[in-house]
N, C-alpha and C positions, 0 to 999 in steps of 0.2 A: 292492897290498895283498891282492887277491884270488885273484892267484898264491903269494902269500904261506901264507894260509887253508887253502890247497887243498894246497899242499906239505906243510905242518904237519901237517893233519891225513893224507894221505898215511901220512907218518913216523910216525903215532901208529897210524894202524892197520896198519903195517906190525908196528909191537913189540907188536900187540896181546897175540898170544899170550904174553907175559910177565906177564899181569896174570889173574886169576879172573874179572874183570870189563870189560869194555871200557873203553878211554881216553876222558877228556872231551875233546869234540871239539869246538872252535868251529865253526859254520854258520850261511849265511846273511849277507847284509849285509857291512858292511866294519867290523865291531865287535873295536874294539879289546883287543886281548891282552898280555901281554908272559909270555915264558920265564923261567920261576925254576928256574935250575941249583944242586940239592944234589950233585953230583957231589963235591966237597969235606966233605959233612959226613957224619957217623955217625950217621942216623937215628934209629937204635936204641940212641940213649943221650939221654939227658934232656935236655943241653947242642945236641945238635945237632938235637934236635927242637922246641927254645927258637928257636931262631936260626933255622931251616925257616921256624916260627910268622911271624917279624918279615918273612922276607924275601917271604913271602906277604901282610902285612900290607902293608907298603910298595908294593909289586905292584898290589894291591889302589887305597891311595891313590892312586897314580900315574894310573892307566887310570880313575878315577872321580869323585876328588874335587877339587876347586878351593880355592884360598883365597879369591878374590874376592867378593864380596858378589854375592849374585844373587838373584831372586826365587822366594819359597820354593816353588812349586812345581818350579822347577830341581836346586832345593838335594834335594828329597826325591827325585826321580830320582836325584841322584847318590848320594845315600844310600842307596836301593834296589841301585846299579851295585855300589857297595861291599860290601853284605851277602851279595850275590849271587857275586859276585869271590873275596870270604875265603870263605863257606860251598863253594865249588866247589875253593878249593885245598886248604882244610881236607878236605874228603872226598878228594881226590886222594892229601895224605899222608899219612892214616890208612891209605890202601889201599896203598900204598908199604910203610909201616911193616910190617905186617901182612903182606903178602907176604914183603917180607924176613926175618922173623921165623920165616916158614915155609920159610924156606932158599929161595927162590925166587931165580934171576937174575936182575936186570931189564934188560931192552932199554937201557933209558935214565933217565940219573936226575935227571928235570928235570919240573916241573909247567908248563900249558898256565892260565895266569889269566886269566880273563874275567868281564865284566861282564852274559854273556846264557848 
């Protein structure tokens, strides 16, 4: 997983120069992420920035939350993972968005979701 981490992030500052701002990078630890590929959607239209939304929302779930009953200080970590997760992919696609918008090419058209 930590060659993993390290490749990714690698690949992210390799396309850095495509973005105004540098790429979120996971580091540290072996903290779970997963890849959300819009390479199929139109950003910059309403329906495909809906649908962005969910697949970072699901991303988000995935990597952070449980159904299981567990004890509420668990439960509020994984609620933290989460809010942490969406608020990091949400910033990621705004900056997408907004780059594109400024005729920008992007390296690559996939968000980096994590929990840290």
């Amino acid at each position: 997983m930590r060659k993993s981490v390290l490749l990714l992030g690698s690949l992210l500052f390799a396309s850095s120069n495509a973005f105004a701002q540098p790429p979120v990078v996971v580091t540290g630890g072996t903290a779970p992420f997963q890849v959300v590929s819009y390479a199929d959607l139109n950003i910059s239209s309403k329906a495909g920035q809906d649908r962005l939304v969910h697949r970072i929302r699901s991303a988000a779930e995935d990597i952070c939350l449980d159904s299981s009953k567990e004890q509420v200080k668990f439960e509020a970590a994984r609620r933290h993972c989460y809010s942490t997760a969406l608020d990091s992919g949400m910033t990621q696609m705004n900056r997408a968005i907004a780059e594109r918008a400024n005729g920008a090419t992007l390296a690559t058209a996939s968000l980096v979701i994590s929990g840290r």
